[in-house]
C-alpha positions in Angstrom: 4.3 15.1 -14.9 7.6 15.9 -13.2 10.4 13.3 -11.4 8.9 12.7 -8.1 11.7 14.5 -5.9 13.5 16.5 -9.0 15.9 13.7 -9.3 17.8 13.0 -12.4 16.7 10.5 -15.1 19.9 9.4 -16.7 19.6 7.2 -20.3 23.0 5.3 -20.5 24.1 2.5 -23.0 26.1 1.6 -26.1 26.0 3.9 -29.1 23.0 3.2 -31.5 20.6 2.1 -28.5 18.2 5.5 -28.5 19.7 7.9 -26.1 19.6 10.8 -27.7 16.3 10.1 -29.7 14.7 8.9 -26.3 16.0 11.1 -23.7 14.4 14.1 -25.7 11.3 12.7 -26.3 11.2 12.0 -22.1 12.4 15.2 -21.3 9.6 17.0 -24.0 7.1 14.8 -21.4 8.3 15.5 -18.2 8.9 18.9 -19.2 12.5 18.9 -18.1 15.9 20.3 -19.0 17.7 17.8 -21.7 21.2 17.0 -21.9 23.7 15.2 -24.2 26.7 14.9 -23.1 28.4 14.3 -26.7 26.9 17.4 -27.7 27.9 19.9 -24.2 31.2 18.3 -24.8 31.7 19.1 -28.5 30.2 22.6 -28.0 32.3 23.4 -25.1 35.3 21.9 -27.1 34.0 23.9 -29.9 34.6 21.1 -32.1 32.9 17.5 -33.0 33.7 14.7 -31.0 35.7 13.5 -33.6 37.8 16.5 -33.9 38.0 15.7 -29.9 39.1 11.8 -30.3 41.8 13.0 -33.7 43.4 16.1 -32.3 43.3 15.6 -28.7 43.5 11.8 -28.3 40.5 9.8 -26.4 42.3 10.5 -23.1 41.3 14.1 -23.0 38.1 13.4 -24.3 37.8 10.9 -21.5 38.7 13.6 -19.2 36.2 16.1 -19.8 33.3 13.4 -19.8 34.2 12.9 -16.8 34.4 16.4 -15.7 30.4 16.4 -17.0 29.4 13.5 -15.4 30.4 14.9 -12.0 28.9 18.5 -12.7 25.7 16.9 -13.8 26.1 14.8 -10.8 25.6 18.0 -8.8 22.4 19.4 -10.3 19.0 17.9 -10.5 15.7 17.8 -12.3 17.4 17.0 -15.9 17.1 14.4 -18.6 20.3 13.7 -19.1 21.6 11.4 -22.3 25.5 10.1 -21.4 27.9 8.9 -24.3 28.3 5.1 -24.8 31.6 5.2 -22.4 30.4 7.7 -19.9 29.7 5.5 -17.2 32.7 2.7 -17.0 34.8 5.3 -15.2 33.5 3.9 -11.3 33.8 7.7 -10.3 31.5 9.0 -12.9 29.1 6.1 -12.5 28.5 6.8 -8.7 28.1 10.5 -9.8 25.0 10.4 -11.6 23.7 7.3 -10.0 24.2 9.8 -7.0 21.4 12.3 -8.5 19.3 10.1 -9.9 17.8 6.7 -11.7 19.9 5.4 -14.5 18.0 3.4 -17.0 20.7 1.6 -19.2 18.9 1.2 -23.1 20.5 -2.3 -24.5 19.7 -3.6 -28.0 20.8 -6.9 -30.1 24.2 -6.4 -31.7 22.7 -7.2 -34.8 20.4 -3.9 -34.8 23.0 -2.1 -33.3 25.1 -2.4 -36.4 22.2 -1.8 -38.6 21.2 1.4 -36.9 24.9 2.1 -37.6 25.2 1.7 -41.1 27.1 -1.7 -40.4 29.2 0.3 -38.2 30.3 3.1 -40.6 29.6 6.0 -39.1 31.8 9.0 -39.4 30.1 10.1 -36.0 31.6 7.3 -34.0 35.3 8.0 -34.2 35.4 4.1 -31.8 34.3 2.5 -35.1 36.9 4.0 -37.3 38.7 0.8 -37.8 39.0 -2.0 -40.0 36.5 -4.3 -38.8 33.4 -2.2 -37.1 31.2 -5.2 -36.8 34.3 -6.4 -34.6 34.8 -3.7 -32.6 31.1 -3.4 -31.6 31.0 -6.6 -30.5 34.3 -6.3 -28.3 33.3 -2.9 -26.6 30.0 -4.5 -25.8 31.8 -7.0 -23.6 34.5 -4.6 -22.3 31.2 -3.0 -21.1 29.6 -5.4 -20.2 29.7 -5.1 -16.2 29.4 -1.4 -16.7 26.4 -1.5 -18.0 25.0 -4.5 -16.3 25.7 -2.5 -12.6 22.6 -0.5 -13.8 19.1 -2.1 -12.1 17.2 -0.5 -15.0 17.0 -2.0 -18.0 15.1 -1.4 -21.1 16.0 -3.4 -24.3 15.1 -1.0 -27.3 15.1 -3.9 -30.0 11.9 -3.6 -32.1 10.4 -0.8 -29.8 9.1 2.2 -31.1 11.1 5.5 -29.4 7.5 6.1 -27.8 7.7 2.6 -25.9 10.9 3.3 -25.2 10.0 6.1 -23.5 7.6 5.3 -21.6 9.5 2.6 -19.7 12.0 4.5 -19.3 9.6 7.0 -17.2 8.3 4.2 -15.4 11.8 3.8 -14.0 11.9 7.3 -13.4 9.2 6.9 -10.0 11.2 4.5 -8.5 12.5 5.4 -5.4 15.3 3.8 -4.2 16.9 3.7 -0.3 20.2 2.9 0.6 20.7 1.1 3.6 23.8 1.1 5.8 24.7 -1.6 8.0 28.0 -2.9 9.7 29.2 -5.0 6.6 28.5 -2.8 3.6 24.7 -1.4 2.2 21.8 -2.5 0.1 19.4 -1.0 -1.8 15.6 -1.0 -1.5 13.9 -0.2 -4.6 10.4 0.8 -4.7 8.3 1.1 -7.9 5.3 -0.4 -9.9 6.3 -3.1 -12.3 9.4 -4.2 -10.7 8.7 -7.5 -10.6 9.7 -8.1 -14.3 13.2 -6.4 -13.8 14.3 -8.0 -10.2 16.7 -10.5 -12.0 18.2 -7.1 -13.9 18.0 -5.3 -10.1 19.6 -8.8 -8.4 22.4 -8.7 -11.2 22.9 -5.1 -10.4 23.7 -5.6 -6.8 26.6 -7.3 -6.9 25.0 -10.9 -7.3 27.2 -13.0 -10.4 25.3 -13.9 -13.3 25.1 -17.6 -14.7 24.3 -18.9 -10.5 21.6 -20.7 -9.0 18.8 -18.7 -7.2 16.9 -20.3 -4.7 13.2 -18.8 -5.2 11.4 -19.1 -1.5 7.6 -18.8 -1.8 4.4 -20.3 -0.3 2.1 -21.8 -3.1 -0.7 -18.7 -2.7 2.3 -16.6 -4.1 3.7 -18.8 -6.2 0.8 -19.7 -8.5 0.6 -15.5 -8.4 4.2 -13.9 -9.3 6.5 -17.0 -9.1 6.5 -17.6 -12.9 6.8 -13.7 -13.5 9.8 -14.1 -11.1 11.6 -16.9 -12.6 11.7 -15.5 -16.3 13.1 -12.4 -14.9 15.8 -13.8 -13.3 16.5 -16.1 -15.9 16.7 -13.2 -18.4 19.5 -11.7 -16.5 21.2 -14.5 -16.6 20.5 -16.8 -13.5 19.1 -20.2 -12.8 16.2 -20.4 -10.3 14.9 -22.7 -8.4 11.6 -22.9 -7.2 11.2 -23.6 -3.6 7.7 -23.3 -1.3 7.7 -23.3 2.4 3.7 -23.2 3.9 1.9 -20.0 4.7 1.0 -18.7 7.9 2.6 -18.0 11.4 2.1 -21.4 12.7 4.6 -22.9 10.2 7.4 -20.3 11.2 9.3 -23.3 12.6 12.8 -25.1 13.1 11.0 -28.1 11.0 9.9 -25.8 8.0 13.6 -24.6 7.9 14.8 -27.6 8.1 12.2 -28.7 5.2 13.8 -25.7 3.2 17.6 -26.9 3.8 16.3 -30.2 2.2 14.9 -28.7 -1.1 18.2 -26.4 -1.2 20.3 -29.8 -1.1 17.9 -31.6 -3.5 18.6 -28.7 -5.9 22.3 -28.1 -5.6 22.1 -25.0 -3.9 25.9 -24.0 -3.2 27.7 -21.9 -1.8 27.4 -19.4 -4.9 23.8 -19.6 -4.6 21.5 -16.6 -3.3 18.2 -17.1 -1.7 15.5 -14.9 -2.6 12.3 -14.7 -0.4 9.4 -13.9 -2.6 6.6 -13.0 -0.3 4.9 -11.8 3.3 7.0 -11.6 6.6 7.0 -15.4 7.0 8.2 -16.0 4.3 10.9 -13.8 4.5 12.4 -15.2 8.1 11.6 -18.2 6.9 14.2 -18.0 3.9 16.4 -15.1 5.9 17.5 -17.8 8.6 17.8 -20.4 5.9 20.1 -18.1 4.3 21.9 -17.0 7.3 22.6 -20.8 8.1 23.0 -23.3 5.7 26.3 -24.0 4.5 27.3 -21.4 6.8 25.9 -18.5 4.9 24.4 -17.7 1.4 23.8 -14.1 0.1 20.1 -13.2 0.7 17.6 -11.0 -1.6 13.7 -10.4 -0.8 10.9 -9.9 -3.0 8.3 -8.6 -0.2 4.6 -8.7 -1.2 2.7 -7.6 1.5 3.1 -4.1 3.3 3.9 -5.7 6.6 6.9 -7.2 4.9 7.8 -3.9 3.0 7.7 -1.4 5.7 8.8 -3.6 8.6 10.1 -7.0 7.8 12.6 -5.7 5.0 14.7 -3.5 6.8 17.6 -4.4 9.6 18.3 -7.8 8.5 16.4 -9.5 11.6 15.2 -13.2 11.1 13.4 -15.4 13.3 11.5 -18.6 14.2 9.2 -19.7 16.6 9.2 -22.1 19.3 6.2 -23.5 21.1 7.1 -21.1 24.3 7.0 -17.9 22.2 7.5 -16.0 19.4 10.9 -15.2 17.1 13.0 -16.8 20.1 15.2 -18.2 17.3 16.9 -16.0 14.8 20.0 -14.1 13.4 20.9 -11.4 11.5 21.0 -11.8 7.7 21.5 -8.2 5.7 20.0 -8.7 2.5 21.8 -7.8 -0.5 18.9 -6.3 -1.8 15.0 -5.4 -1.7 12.3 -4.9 -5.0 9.1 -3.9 -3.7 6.5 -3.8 -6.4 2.9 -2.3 -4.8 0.9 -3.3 -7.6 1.0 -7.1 -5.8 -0.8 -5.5 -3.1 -3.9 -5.5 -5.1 -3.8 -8.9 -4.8 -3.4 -9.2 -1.0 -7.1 -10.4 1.3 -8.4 -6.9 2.3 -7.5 -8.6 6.0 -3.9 -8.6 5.2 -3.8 -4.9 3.7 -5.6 -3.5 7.2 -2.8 -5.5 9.3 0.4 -4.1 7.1 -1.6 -0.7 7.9 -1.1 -1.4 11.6 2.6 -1.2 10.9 2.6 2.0 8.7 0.5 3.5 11.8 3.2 2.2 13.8 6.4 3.8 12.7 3.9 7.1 12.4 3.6 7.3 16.0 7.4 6.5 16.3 8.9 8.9 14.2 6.3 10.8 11.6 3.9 12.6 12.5 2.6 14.1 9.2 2.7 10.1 8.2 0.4 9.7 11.0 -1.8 12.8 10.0 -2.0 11.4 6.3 -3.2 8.3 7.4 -5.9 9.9 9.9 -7.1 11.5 6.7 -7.3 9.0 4.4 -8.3 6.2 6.4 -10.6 3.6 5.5 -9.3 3.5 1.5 -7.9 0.5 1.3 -7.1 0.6 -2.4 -4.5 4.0 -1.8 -2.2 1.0 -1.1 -1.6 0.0 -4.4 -2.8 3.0 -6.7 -2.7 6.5 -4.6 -0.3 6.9 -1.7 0.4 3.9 -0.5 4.2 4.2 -2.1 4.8 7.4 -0.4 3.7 6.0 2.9 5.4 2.8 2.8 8.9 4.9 1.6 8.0 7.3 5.2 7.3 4.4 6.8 10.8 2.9 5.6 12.8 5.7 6.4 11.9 5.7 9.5 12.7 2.0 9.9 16.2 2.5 8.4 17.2 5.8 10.6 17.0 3.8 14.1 18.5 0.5 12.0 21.3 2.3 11.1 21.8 4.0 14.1 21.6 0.4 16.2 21.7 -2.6 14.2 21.6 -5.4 17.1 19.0 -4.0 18.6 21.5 -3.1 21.6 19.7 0.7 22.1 17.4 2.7 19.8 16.0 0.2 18.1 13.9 -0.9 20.6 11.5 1.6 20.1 10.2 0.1 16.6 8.8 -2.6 19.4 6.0 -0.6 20.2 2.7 -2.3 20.5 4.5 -5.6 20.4 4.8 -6.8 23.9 1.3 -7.2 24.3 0.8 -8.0 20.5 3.2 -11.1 20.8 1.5 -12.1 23.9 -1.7 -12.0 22.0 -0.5 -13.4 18.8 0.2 -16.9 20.4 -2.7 -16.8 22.8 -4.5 -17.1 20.0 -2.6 -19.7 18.1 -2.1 -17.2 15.4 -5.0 -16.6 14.0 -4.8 -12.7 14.8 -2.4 -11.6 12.4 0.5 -9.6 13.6 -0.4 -6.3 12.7 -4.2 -6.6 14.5 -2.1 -7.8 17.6 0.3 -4.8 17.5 -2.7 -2.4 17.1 -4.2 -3.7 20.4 -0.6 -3.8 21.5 -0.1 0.0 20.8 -3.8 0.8 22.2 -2.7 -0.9 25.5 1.1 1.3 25.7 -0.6 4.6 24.5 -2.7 4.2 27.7 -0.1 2.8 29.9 2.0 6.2 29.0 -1.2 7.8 29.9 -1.7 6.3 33.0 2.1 7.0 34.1 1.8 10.6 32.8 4.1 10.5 30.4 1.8 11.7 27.9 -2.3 12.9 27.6 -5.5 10.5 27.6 -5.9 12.3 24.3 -3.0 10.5 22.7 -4.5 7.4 23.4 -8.0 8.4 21.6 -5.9 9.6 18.5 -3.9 6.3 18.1 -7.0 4.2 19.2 -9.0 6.2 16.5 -7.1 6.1 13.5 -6.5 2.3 14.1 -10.1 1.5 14.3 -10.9 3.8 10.8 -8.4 1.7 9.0 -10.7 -1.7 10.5 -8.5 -2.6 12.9 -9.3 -4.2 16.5 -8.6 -2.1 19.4 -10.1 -4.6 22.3 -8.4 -7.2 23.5 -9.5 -10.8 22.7 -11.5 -12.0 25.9 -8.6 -13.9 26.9 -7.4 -14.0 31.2 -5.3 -11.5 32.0 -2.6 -14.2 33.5 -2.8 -15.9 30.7 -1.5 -12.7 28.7 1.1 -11.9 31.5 2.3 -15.9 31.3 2.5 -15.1 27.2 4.3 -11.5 27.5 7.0 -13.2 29.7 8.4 -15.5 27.1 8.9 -12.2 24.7 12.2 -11.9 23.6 12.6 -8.4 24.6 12.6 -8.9 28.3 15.5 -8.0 30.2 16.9 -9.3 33.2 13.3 -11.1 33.8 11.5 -7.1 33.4 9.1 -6.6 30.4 10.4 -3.7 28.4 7.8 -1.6 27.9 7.7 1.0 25.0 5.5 3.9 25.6 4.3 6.9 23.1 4.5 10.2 24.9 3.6 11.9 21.8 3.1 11.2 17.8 6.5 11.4 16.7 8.4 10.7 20.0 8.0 7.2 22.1 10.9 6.2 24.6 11.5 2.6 26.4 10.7 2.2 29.9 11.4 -1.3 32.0 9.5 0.3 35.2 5.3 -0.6 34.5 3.4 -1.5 37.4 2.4 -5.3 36.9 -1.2 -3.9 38.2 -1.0 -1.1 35.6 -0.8 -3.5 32.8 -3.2 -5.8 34.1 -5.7 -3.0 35.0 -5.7 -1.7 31.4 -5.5 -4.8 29.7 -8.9 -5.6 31.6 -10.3 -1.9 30.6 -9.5 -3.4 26.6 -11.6 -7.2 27.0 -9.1 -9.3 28.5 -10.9 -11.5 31.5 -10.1 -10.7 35.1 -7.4 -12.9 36.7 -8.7 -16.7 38.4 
């Protein structure tokens, strides 16, 4: 076993928490290079660290850790174990969080001074004062913020170094994505078992400990991870507050906000407080425009748990509601300050559910990944890859490609527009038929119908259209259109929030890996081809 992308797995923490012992026990493992800082110091120094600390002063020594960290910073595919102080310097910090996951080992102040010899140790040149049981306790808190900047937390307390360990490795396949956006960045974390550490993860970003967290979830949910989510965030330190809002599209309304600003005033929700969306894409514009509006703004944080909502919904801060005329015609931007995706909830999802988050993952294939697309040719049809094969790898493609056209246009003013494909004719479809086809069934048809509209104005071959129609019907998706009329569709499209000027923009694949938006589709094209897929001819 080896770090998934020869990243660094850093052990940080206060002295007497199992760095050393731990980070060689990971590296013998993982079969990696180890490093302890204390000890590259001292032997570069030739001399002990406290040698270092008497004849040179803390200063220097302070200097050449930092030195280290930003050396180590530079190379990857190494344990590395840093010294109790290594990473309050900001500078160094960023350096090694730079290469890699940092896993911060904590332990009760109690042990800590027992695994010290009540603080005595002629090792730890820091404890060489009067009162050691004192100065632990006061380093702990000048640390404090340090250490808690670190998502990753393992407390070593009563654990064996082989339990240790192991979490520590589980933190070591997390991949994490920074997102860039007009007003700062966010991270998206991506890992199994996250779901116990998103209070750590929430504390991490930014968010202050001791405040009120508004939990948004429908009951389905809920009863499944809300308990789970609660203690975690209550273990780092914050109050939650359990909130539900009603599952499916249909409640994606102005009233269910409103029903949500009502429980967040019941509560106490202020001004401090962060909302955090536990669950699918309704969910999350649901609480995302709740956030973005009540008392003018709260900090936002999303738990997604289905893949819709992690490879689509969780990236570019777009929120929206329904109205009776058409779909996500109300909305606003709300960044998040962070994302925890944990696939194991996945197993839990109606295999309905996985096949339309497929359509998604297809989606952003055809837009900008073709070896995606290939991979999910192959392997289609196994739906449990989700949550214990590839599924992580292909929702973190899927991602990246979500977050390269975010970045480059975050109000949706250019680029962007491409990540609508299959969606003009999947909205239109979607509240034709009151919601009961989920999205990503509607964006499959969607992208079916624009892979042969490109087709048909030659921007690309009839054997795209096969390829895309192909791999969405392996994964169990629909590719016909619901025997609906063909005005009724056009009537539908026309209240899409994409038009322009009163013109459908259309976006069309001219190969896997390349699509382009055009505003210029015959009206006879579209209705031609949308009766070649089921829909009824016109009255």
């Amino acid at each position: 076993m080896c770090l998934g992308d020869s990243r660094n797995l850093i052990l940080t923490g206060f002295m007497g928490t199992g760095k050393t012992t731990v980070g060689r026990e990971v590296a013998q493992r993982l079969r990696l290079p180890f490093v302890d800082m204390d000890l590259e110091i001292g032997a570069r120094a030739g001399k002990s660290i406290p040698r270092i600390f008497a004849e040179d002063g803390e200063a220097t020594f302070r200097e050449m850790e930092a030195a280290l960290c930003e050396e180590l910073g530079r190379q990857r595919g190494l344990v590395i174990a840093t010294g109790g102080g290594a990473l309050v310097d900001p500078s160094s910090r960023a350096a090694l969080m730079t290469s890699g996951t940092v896993v911060c080992l904590t332990c009760d102040v109690e042990e800590i001074v027992r695994r010290l010899d009540g603080g005595a140790d002629s090792d730890r040149p820091l404890l060489s004062v009067a009162d050691p049981h004192g100065e632990i306790q006061r380093l702990l808190e000048v640390r404090r913020e340090a250490y808690s900047s670190t998502p990753w937390q393992v407390d070593t307390t009563g654990l064996s170094v082989e339990e240790i360990a192991e979490q520590a490795m589980q933190f070591s396949r997390v991949v994490t994505l920074p997102v860039g956006h007009a007003g700062g960045s966010y991270a998206i974390h991506i890992g199994t078992g996250l779901l116990a550490h998103a209070g750590d993860a929430l504390r991490a970003s930014g968010t202050p400990g001791g405040n009120r967290v508004a939990v948004v979830s429908n009951p389905a949910v809920a009863h499944l991870y809300g308990a789970q989510v609660e203690e975690a965030l209550r273990s780092a330190g914050f109050e939650p507050l359990a909130c539900t809002v009603p599952d499916g599209e249909e409640h994606k309304t102005l009233a269910t906000v409103h029903s949500l600003y009502e429980q967040f005033l019941a509560a106490g929700l202020d001004r401090s407080g962060t909302v955090l969306s536990l669950g699918g894409g309704v969910t999350g514009d649901i609480a995302g425009f709740a956030a973005a509006t009540y008392l003018r703004g709260l900090r936002f944080a999303q738990i997604p748990t289905t893949i819709l909502a992690m490879a689509d919904a969780s990236v570019g801060g777009k929120t929206g509601e329904d109205l009776p005329q058409g779909k996500n015609l109300v909305g606003a931007f709300k960044q998040p300050a962070l994302v925890v995706m944990d696939p194991a909830v996945l197993a839990t999802l109606p295999l309905e559910e996985i096949r339309s988050g497929a359509a998604e993952v297809i989606k952003h294939g055809v837009i900008g990944s073709p070896e995606l697309f290939a991979e999910l040719e192959v392997r289609a049809g196994v739906l449990s890859s989700w949550w214990e094969g590839d599924g992580v790898s292909w929702i973190v493609r899927a991602l990246r490609v979500k977050v390269d056209i975010v970045e480059q246009d975050p109000y949706e003013e250019g680029r962007r527009a491409v990540l609508n494909l299959g969606h003009t004719v999947g909205h239109g479809l979607e509240r034709l038929s009151g919601y009961t086809l989920r999205h990503g069934e509607a964006v499959g048809i969607g992208m079916v119908a624009a892979a042969r509209m490109a087709a048909e104005l030659g921007w690309a071959n009839r054997s795209l259209a096969e390829r895309i129609e192909a791999v969405l019907a392996a994964w169990g998706l629909p590719v016909r259109c619901p025997p609906f009329d063909v005005a009724e569709i056009w009537e539908a499209m026309s209240h899409d929030k994409k038009q322009r000027g009163g013109t459908l923009r259309w976006v069309l694949p001219r190969a896997v890996g390349d699509v382009a938006v055009a505003a210029d589709v015959p009206p006879m094209v579209v209705r031609s081809i949308l009766r070649d897929l089921g829909a009824r001819s016109e009255k």
